[in-house]
C-alpha positions as CSV (number, residue, x, y, z in Angstrom):
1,X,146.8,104.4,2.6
2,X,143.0,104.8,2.4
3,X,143.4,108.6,3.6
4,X,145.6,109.1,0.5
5,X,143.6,107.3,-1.7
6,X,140.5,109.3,-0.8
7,X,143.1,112.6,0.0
8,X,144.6,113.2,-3.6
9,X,141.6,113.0,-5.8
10,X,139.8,116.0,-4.0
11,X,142.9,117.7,-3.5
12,X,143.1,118.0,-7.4
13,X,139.8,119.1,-7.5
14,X,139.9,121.8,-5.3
15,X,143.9,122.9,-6.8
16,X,141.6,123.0,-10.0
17,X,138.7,124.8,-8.4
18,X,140.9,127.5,-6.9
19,X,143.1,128.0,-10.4
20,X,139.3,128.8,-12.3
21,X,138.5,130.9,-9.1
22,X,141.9,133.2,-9.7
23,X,143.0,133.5,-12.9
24,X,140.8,136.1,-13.9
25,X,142.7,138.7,-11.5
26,X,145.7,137.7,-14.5
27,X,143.8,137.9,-17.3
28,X,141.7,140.9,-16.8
29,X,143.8,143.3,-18.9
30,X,143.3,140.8,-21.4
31,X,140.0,141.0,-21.2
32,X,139.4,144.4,-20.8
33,X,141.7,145.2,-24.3
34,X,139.9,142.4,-26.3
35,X,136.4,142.9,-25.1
36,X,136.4,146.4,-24.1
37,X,135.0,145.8,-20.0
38,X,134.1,148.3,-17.5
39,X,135.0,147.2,-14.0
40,X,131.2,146.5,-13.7
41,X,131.3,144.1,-16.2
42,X,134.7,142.5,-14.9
43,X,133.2,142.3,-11.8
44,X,129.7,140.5,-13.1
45,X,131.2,138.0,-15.2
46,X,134.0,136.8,-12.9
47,X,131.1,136.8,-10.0
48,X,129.1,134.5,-12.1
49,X,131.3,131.4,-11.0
50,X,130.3,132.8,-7.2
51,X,126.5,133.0,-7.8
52,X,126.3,130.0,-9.9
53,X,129.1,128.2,-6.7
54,X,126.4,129.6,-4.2
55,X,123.1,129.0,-5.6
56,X,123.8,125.1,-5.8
57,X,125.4,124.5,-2.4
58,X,122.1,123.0,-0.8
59,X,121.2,120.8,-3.1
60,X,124.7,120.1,-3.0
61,X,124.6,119.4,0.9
62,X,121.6,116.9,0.6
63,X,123.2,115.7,-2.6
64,X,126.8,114.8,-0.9
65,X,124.5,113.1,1.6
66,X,122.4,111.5,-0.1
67,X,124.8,109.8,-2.9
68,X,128.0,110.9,-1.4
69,X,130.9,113.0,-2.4
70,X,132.3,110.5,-5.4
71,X,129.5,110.5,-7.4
72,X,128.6,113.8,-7.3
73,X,131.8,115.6,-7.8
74,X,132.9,113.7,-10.6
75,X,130.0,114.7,-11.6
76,X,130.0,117.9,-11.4
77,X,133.9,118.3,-12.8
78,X,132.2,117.0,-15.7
79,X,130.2,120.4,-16.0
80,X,133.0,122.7,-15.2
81,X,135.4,121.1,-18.2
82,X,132.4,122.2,-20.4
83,X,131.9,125.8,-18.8
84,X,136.0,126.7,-19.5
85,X,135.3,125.5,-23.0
86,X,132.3,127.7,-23.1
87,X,134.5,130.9,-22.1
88,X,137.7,129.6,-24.0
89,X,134.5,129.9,-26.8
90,X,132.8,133.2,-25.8
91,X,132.7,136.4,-28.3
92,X,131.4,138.7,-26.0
93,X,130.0,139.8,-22.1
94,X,127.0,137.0,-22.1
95,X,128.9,134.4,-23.2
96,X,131.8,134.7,-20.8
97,X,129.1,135.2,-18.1
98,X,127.4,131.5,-18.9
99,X,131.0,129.7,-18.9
100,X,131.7,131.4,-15.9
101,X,128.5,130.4,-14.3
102,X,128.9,126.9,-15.3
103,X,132.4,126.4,-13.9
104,X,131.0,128.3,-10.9
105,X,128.4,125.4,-10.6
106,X,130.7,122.9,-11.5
107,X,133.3,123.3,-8.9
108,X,130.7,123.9,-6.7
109,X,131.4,119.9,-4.9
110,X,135.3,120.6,-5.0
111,X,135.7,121.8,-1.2
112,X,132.3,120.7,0.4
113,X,132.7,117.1,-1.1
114,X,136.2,116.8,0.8
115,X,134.7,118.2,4.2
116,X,132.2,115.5,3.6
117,X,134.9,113.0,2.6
118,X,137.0,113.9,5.4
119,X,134.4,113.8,8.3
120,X,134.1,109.8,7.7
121,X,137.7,109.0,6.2
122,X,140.2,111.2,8.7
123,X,140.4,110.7,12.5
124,X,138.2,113.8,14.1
125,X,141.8,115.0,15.7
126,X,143.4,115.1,11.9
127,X,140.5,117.0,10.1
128,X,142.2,120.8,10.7
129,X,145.4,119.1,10.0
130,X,144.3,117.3,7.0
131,X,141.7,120.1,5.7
132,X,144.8,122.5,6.0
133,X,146.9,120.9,3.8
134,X,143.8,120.5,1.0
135,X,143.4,124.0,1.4
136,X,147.1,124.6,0.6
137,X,146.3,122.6,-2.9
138,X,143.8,125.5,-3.2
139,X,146.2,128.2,-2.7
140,X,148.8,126.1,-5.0
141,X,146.1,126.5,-7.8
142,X,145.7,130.0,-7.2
143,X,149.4,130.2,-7.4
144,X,149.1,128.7,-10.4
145,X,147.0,130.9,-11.9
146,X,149.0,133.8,-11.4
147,X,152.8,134.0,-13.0
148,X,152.3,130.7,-14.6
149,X,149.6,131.9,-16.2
150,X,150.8,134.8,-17.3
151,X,154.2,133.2,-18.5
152,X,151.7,131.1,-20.7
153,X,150.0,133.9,-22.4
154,X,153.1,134.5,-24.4
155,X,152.5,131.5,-26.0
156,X,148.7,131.2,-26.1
157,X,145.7,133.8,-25.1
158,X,143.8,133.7,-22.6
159,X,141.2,131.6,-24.4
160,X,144.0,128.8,-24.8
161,X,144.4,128.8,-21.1
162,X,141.0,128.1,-20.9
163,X,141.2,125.1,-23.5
164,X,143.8,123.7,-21.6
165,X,142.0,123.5,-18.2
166,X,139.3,122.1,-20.0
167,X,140.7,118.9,-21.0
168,X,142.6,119.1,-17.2
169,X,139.5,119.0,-15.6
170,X,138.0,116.3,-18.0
171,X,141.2,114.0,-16.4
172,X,140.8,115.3,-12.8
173,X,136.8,113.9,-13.1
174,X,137.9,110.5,-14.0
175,X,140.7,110.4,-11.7
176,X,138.3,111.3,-8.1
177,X,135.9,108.6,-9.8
178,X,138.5,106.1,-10.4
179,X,140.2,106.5,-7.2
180,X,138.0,107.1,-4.5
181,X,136.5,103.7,-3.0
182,X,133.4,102.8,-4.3
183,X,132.5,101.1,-1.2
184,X,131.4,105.1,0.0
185,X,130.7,104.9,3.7
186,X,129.4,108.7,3.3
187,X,126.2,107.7,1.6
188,X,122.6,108.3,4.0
189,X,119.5,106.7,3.7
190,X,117.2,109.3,5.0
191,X,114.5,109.9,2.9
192,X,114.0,113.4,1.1
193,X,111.9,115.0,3.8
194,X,114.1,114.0,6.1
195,X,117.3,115.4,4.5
196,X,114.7,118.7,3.8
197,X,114.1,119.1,7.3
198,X,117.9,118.8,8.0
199,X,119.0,122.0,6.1
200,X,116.4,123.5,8.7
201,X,118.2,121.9,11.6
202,X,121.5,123.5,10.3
203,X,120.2,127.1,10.4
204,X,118.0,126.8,13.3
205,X,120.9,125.9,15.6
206,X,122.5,128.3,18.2
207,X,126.1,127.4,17.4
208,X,125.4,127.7,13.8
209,X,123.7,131.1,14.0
210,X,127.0,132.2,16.4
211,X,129.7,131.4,13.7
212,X,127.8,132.2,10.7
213,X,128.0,135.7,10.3
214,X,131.7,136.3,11.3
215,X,132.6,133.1,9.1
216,X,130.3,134.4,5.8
217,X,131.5,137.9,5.5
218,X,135.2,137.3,6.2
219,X,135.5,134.8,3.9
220,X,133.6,136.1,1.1
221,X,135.5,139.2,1.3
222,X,138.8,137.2,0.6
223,X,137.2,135.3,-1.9
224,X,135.9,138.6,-3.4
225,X,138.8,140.5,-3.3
226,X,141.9,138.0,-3.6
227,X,140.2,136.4,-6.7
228,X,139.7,139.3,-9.0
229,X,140.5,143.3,-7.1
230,X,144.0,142.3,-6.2
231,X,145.2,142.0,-9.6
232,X,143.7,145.2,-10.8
233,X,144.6,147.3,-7.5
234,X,148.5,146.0,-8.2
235,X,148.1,148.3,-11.4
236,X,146.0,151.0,-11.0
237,X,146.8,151.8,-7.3
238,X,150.7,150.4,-6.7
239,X,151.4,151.4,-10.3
240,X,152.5,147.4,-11.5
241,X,153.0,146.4,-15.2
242,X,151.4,143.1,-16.0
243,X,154.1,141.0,-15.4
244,X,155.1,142.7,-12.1
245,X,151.1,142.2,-11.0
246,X,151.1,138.4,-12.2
247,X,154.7,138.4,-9.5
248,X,152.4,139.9,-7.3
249,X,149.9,137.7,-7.3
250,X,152.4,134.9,-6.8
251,X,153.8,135.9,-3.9
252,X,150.2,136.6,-2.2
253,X,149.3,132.8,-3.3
254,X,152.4,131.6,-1.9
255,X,151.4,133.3,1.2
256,X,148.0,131.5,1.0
257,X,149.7,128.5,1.1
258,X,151.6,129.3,4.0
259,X,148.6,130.2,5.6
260,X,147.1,127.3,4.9
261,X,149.1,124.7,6.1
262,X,150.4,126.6,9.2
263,X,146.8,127.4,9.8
264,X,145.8,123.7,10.2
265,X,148.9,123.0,12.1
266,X,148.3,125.3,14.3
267,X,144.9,124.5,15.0
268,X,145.5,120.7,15.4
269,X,148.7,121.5,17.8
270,X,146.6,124.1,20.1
271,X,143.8,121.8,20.2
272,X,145.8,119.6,21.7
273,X,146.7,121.5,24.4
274,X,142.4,122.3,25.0
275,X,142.2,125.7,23.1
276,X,138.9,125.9,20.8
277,X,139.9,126.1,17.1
278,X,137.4,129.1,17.0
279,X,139.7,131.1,19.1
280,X,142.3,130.5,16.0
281,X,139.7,131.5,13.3
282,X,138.5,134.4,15.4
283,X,142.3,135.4,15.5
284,X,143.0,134.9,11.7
285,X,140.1,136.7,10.8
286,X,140.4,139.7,13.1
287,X,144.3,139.9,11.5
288,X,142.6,139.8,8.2
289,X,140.3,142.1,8.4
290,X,143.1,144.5,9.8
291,X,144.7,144.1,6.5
292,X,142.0,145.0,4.6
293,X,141.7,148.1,6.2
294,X,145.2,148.9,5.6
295,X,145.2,148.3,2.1
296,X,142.3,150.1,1.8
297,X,144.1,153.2,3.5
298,X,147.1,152.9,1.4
299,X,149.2,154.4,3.8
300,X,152.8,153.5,3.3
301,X,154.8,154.3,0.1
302,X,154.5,150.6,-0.7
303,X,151.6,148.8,1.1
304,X,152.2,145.8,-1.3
305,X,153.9,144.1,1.6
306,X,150.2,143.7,3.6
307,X,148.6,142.0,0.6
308,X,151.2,139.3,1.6
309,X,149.2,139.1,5.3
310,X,146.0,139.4,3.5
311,X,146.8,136.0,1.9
312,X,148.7,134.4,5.0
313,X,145.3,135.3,7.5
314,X,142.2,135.1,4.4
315,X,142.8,131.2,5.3
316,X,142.1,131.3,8.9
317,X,138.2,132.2,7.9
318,X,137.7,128.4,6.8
319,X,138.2,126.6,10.3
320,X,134.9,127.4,11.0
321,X,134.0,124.6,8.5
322,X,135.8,122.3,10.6
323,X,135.0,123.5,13.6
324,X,131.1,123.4,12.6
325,X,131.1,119.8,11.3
326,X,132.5,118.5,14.4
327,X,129.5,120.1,15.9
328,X,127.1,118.2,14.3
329,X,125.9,114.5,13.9
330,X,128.2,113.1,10.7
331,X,124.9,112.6,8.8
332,X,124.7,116.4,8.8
333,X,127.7,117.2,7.7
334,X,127.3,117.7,4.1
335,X,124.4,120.1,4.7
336,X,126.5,121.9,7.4
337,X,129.4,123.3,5.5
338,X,127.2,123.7,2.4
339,X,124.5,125.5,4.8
340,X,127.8,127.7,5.2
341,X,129.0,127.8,1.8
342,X,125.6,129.2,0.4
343,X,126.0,132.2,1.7
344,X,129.8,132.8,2.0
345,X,129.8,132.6,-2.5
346,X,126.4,134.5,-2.6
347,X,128.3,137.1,-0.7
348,X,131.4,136.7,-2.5
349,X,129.2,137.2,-5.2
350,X,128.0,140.3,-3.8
351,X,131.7,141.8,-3.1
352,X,133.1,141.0,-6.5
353,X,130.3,142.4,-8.1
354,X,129.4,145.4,-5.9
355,X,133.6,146.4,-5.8
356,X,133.2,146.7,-9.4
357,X,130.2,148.8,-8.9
358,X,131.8,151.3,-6.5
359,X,134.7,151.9,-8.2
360,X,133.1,152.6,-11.1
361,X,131.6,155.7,-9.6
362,X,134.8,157.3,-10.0
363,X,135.8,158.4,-14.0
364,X,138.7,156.1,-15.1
365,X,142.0,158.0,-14.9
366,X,143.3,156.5,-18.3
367,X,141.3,153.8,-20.5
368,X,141.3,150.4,-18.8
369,X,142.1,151.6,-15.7
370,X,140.6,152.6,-12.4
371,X,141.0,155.2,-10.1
372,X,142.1,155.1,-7.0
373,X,139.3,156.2,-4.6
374,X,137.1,153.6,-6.1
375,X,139.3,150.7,-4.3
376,X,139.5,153.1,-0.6
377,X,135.9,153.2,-0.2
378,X,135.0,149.2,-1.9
379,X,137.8,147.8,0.7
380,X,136.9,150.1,3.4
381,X,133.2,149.0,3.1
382,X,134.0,145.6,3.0
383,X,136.5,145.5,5.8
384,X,133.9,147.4,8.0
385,X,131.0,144.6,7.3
386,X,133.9,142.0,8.4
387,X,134.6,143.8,12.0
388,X,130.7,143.7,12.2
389,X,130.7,140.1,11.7
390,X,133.3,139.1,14.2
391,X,131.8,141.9,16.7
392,X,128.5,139.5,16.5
393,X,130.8,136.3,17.5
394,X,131.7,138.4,20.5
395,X,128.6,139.3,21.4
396,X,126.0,136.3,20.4
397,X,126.3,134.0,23.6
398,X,124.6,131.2,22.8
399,X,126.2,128.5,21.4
400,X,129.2,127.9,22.7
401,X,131.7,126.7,19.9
């Protein structure tokens, strides 16, 4: 009952976290027509919830230990209800850009907070079970944000969406503060310096610097790409209308989901029988990467079909979170995944933005669009920095995780 009670609450934060993360991939035409965007500027603004996300994940990870995961994410919910009324607001490129970067900073707690939940709540031989199926609330919000949304946007604009997740968000605060016990075993009582000289304990370790690079830049290619360039390359590459794109996008989500919960499953059952759940990630992220490649290629009359495998294997890149924090002491945890997080949104931030850049080097075919070539080389680049990353797992001996 406890596990539920602590379960739901973060669950709805990250569902929330994950909506804010994708719906601009759905309302970028919309954004482009009324604001006139190039794909630089898409890709700045919607990156500003990553850099914003990123530049707060240390603090974060002292912060979670420190106070513990209740306090501060209903906290920080608080924030990210202001930031979607801040874009809902905007009138042009710098205001979107701070209401981005608020919600950025204000989910920042929503999937660190449960790893740090999690680690004292859920039996160690649950966690990949049981961060799984939170996972899948994140890919249920991406879901959401996709036909849904669109189906909403004959009623409303986009800046009406944004109203309504507002006062969402406002509830979803109140509920994880509510609801979570208040007796919070998660909270430390090191002193500063001591929590200071933890973050340096994180990165200094063997088993950290193993996972790190493989884990960073698989992940925040997904993120990059799944949460703005999927959307777009559905119309300017497979040729989509709107509401066949926002289909799109639902049927990658639904994948996500998929790949979510089997992926924690599948973990927890093969750990059982003694194999390492960073053989699964290694697996999942060595099948995404492969589909990255092949969508950059393009090479079949209809390569939508691989952007569903890009959503089923994007998931298996967050079981090195799991597998990480089991690594550690528990005090550690919080600065762990967040040690981890840091620089998987800094280089989502990095992909979103610098995808925009490249493509922009080629001349748009029609207004608002973009050509082709520009999403080869982007995914080609990306997909080539991922292979690097899990060639370095391969090769990096020490630590043994």
């Amino acid at each position: 009952m406890v596990v539920f009670q602590v379960f739901l609450p973060f669950a709805l934060g990250y569902f929330l976290s994950y909506l804010f993360r994708v719906v601009n991939a759905v309302i970028a035409p919309n954004l482009i027509a009324d604001l006139g965007l190039t794909a630089a500027d898409l890709g700045l603004l919607t990156s500003a919830n990553f850099f914003a996300f990123a530049a707060f994940q240390l603090p974060l990870g002292i912060l979670l230990d420190r106070y513990g995961p209740r306090k501060v994410e209903s906290a920080l919910l608080v924030v990210a209800a202001a930031g979607a009324l801040v874009f809902g607001l905007a009138a042009d490129t710098p205001g979107l850009v701070a209401g981005r970067a608020m919600i950025g900073f204000g989910t920042s707690a929503c999937l660190m907070a449960a790893f740090k939940a999690y680690s004292h709540w859920v039996p160690p031989q649950r966690q990949s079970l049981v961060t799984g199926i939170h996972m899948a609330f994140g890919g249920m919000g991406a879901l959401t944000a996709t036909k849904p949304v669109e189906m909403a946007l004959a009623f409303t604009d986009w800046r009406g969406v944004f109203f309504i997740l507002a006062g969402v968000t406002l509830v979803a605060a109140a509920y994880l503060f509510l609801a979570v016990p208040r007796r919070d075993r998660t909270e430390s009582t090191e002193t500063w310096g001591e929590m200071v000289a933890g973050i340096r304990r994180v990165f200094a370790d063997p088993a950290f610097k193993r996972v790190a690079p493989a884990s960073v830049l698989v992940q925040s290619g997904y993120l990059g790409v799944q949460s703005l360039w999927s959307g777009p390359w559905l119309r300017d590459v497979a040729g989509l209308a709107q509401a066949e794109m926002a289909t799109g996008l639902l049927f990658i989500a639904a994948f996500m989901v998929a790949g979510f919960l089997s992926m924690g499953w599948i973990a927890d059952r093969l750990a059982r029988a003694g194999v390492r759940t960073m053989a699964v990630a290694t697996f999942g992220m060595s099948m995404f990467t492969l589909s990255l490649a092949v969508i950059a290629l393009d090479p079949f009359a209809d390569t939508t079909p691989v952007w569903y495998a890009f959503g089923l294997f994007g998931t298996f890149g967050i079981l090195p979170y799991t597998a990480l924090s089991q690594t550690f002491p528990k005090e550690l945890t919080g600065r762990v995944v967040t040690g981890l997080n840091v620089m998987v949104f800094f280089g989502a931030f990095a992909v979103q933005w610098g995808v925009g850049e490249i493509i922009n080097q080629w001349p748009e075919p029609s207004p608002g669009h973009f050509a082709p070539e520009g999403y080869r080389w982007a995914f080609l680049i990306v997909a080539a920095m991922q292979a690097a990353g899990l060639s370095w797992y391969a090769l990096y001996r020490k630590g043994r995780i």
